[in-house]
C-alpha positions in Angstrom: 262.9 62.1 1.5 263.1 65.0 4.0 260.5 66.0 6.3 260.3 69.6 6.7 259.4 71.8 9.6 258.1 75.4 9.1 257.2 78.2 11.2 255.5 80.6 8.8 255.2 84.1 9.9 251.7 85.1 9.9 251.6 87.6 6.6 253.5 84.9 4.9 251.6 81.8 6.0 249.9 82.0 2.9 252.3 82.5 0.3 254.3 79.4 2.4 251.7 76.9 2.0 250.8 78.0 -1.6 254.6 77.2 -2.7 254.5 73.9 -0.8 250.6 72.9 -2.2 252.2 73.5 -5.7 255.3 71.8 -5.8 254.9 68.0 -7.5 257.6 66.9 -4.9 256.2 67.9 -1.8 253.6 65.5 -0.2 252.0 64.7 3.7 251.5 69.0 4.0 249.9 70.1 7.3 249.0 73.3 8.2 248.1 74.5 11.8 246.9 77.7 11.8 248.5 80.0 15.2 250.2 76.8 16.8 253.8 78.2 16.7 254.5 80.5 19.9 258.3 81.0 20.1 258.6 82.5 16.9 255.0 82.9 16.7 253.5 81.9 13.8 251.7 79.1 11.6 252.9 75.5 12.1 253.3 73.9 8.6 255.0 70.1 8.0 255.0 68.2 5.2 257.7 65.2 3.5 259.4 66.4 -0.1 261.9 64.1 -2.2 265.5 65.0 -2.0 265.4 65.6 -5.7 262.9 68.9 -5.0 264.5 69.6 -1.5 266.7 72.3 -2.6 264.5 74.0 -4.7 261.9 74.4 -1.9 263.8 74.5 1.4 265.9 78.1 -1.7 261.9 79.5 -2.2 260.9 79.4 1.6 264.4 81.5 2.1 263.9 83.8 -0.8 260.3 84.5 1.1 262.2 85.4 4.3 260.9 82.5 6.2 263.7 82.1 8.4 264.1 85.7 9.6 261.2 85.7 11.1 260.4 82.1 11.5 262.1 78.9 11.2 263.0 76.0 8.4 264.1 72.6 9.9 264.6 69.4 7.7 265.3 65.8 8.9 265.7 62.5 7.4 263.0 59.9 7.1 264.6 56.7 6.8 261.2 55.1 5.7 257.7 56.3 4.4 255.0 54.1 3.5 252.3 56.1 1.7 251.4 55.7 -1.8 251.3 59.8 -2.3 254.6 59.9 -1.2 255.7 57.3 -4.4 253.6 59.7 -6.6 255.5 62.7 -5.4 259.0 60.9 -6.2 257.2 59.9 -10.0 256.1 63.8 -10.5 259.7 65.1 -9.2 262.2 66.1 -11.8 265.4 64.0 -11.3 266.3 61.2 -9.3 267.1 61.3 -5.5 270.5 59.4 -5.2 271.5 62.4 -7.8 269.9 65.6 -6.1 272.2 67.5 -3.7 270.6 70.0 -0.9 273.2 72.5 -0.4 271.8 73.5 2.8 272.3 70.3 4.1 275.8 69.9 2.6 276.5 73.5 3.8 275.2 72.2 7.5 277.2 69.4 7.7 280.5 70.6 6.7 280.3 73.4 8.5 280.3 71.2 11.7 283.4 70.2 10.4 285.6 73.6 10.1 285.4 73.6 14.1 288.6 73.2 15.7 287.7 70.8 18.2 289.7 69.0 20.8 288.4 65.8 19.4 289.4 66.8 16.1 292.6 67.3 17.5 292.6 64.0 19.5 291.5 61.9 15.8 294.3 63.7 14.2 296.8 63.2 16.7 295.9 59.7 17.0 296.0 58.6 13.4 299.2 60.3 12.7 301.3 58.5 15.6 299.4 55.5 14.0 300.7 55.9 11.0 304.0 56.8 12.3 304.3 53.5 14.0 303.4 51.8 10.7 305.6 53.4 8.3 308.4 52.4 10.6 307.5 48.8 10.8 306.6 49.2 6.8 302.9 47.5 7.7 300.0 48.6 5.5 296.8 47.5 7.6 298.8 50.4 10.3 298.5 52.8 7.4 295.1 52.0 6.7 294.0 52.1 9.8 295.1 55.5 10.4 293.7 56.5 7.1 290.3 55.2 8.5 290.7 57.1 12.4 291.9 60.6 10.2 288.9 63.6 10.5 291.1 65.3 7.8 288.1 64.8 5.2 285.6 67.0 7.1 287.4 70.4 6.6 288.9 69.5 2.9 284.5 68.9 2.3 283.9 71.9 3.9 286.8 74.0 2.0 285.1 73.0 -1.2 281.5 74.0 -0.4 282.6 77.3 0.8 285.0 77.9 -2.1 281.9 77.2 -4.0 279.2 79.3 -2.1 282.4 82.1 -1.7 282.3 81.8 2.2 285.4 83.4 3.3 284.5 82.9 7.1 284.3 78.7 6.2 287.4 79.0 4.5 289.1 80.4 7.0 288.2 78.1 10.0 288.6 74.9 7.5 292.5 76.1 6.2 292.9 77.1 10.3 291.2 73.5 11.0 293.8 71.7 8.7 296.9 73.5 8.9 297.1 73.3 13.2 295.3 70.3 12.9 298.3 68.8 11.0 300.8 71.0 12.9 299.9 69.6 16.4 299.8 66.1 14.9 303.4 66.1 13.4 304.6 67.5 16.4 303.1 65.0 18.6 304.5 62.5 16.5 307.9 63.7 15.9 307.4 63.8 20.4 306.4 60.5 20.1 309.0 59.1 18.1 311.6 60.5 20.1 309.9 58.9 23.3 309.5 55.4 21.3 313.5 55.4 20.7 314.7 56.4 23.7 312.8 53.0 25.2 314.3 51.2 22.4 310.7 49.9 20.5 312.0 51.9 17.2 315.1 52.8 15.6 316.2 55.6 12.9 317.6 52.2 10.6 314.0 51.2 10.6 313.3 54.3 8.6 316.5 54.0 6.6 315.5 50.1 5.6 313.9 49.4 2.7 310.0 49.9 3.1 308.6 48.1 -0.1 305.0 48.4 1.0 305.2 51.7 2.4 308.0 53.7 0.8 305.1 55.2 -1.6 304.2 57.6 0.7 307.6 59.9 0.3 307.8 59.6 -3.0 305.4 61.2 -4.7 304.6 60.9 -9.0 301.7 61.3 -11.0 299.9 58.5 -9.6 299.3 60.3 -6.3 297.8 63.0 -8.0 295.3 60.9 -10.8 294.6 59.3 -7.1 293.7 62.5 -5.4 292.1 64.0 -7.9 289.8 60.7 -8.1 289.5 60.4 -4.2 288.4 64.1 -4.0 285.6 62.9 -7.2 284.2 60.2 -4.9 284.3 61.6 -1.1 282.2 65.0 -2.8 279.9 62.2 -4.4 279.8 60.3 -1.2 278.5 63.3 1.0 276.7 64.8 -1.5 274.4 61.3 -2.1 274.6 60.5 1.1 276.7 56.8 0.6 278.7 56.4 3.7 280.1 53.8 2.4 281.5 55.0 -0.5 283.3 57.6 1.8 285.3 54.7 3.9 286.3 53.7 0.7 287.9 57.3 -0.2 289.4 57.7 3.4 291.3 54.4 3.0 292.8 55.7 -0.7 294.2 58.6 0.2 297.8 59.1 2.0 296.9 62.4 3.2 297.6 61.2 7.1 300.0 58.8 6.5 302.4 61.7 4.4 302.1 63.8 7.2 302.8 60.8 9.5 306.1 60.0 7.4 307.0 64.2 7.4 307.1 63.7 11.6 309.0 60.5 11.6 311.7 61.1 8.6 312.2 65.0 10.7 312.6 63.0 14.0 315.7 61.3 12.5 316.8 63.8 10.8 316.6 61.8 7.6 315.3 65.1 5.4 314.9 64.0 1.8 312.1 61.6 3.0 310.7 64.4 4.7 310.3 66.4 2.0 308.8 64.2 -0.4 306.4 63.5 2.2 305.4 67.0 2.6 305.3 66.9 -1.7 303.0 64.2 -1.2 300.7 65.6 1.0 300.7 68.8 -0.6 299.7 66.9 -3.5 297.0 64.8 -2.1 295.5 68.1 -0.2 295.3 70.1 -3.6 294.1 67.5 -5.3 291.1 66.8 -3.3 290.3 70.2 -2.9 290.3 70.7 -6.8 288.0 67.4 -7.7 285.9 68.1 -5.0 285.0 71.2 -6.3 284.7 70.8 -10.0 282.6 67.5 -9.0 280.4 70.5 -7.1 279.9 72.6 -10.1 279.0 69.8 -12.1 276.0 69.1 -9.8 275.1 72.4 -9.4 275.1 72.9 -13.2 273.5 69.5 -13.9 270.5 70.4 -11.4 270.1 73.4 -12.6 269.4 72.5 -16.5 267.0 69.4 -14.6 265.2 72.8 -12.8 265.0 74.5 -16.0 263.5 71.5 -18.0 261.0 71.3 -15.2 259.7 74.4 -15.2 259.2 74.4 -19.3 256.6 71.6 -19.4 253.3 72.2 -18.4 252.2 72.7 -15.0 250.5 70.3 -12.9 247.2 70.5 -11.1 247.7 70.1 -7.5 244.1 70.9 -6.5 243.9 67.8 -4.5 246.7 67.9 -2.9 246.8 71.3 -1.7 245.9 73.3 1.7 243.3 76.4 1.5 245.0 78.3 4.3 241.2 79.7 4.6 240.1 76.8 5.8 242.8 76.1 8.1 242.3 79.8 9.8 238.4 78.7 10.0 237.7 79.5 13.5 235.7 75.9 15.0 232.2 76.0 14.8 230.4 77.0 18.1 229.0 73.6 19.8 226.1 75.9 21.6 
């Protein structure tokens, strides 16, 4: 459930709180009347399911709401109110399905930044994995598959593809191409450095690697893999499941490819390299793809659940709506 925030502009106060009064998935609406002063306006709350989210937060838009006023949306983490359960019955859909684009669109656009902590994770997990495919260690690789930001900006790539966004495409290709730059440099930098004090050698590349020698050569494994990764992390951030998203971080050698590019080029050793690069071109493409079919699909999925909706019959929201009369009433005079 999300609890919205609404600054109504005065000529469309009413037509704000009409919309909210007669969706089935909006609950807890309070209107007061003149509170708002910077934008002024009509301060109007209420809690909606996720499942109706979209649809509301897309109407209050279409009415020009934010132009003039403001739309803010949080997360309640819990409600106990039996009107709120009735609102999540009436809803069309289920929550762990419905997808708010705006909120998607919010929070991967945080991610196209390039950041000097962006930079820094990047950096970081690279020379990690750098370390570990020389010393052919796994839990190495998956840590630096953990530590890698890379995720944010391949999300956001897909949600602007989708919403044709050709600003948030740039910065997220800018994001991931330097980002991955500056790290293979650093690590080719760091490799050099770790030789010369004699912690790693170019025959610990040129040994055989039987856990890690995956990661330069590339089939079609890595890309059933990426395509399925890129399935799960849209999933993931769409529903909300954290979890799920550790999982898709650790599956995919998008870090640890690049990682092997730096080290194989720092030694010269260029076959490896390039079937690193392979597989990371691989892995990048196919997460970029899934992630945005698996966006369609939603988006076509909720929109047959929103046309199914609006056939059947509509509900009487008399009691649970707001006569914006009544909340313009001026108080009664005590004398």
């Amino acid at each position: 459930m999300l609890h919205l925030r609404v600054i109504a502009p005065p000529d469309r106060s009413s037509a704000v709180v009409d919309l909210l009064a007669a969706d089935p998935g909006v609950t807890h609406l309070v209107v007061l009347a003149g509170a708002a002063r910077q934008p002024a306006g009509d301060y109007v709350t209420c809690d909606v399911v996720r499942e109706s989210a979209d649809g509301v937060l897309r109407k209050l838009q279409d009415l020009g709401v934010e132009a003039q006023g403001a739309i803010a949306a949080d997360d309640v983490e819990l409600t106990l109110s039996a009107a709120a359960d009735k609102a999540a019955e009436d809803a069309p859909g289920h929550g762990d399905d419905a997808v708010v684009w705006d909120e998607i669109a919010a929070k991967t656009g945080e991610q196209t930044v390039l950041t000097g902590t962006f930079l820094a994770l990047i950096v970081v997990a690279t020379m990690i994995a750098g370390i570990g495919v020389l010393l052919d260690q796994p839990i190495l690789i998956v840590g630096a598959m953990v530590v890698g930001p890379e995720f944010g900006p391949l999300a956001a790539l897909c949600v602007a593809l989708l919403r044709r966004q050709p600003h948030v495409i740039g910065r997220s290709v800018q994001a991931l191409v330097v980002g991955f730059l500056v790290a293979m440099v650093a690590t080719v930098l760091s490799t050099w450095a770790l030789t010369a004090a004699g912690l790693v050698s170019r025959g610990m590349l040129l040994a055989d690697r039987p856990l890690t020698d995956f990661i330069w050569r590339p089939d079609a494994l890595s890309w059933v893999v990426g395509v399925l990764a890129g399935i799960a992390g849209m999933l993931s951030l769409t529903s909300k499941k954290s979890g799920s998203l550790v999982g898709v971080l650790i599956s995919v050698t998008t870090v640890p490819a690049a990682a092997n590019v730096a080290v194989a080029a720092a030694y010269g050793v260029w076959h490896e390299a390039a079937g690193s690069a392979l597989q990371l071109v691989i892995n990048l493409a196919a997460i970029v793809l899934a992630g945005l079919l698996t966006l369609v699909l939603q988006l076509s999925w909720w929109r047959r659940v929103e046309r199914r909706s609006t056939r059947g019959v509509p509900r009487q929201r008399a009691d649970r709506s707001v006569p914006v009369s009544a909340s313009r009433r001026p108080p009664r005079d005590a004398g």
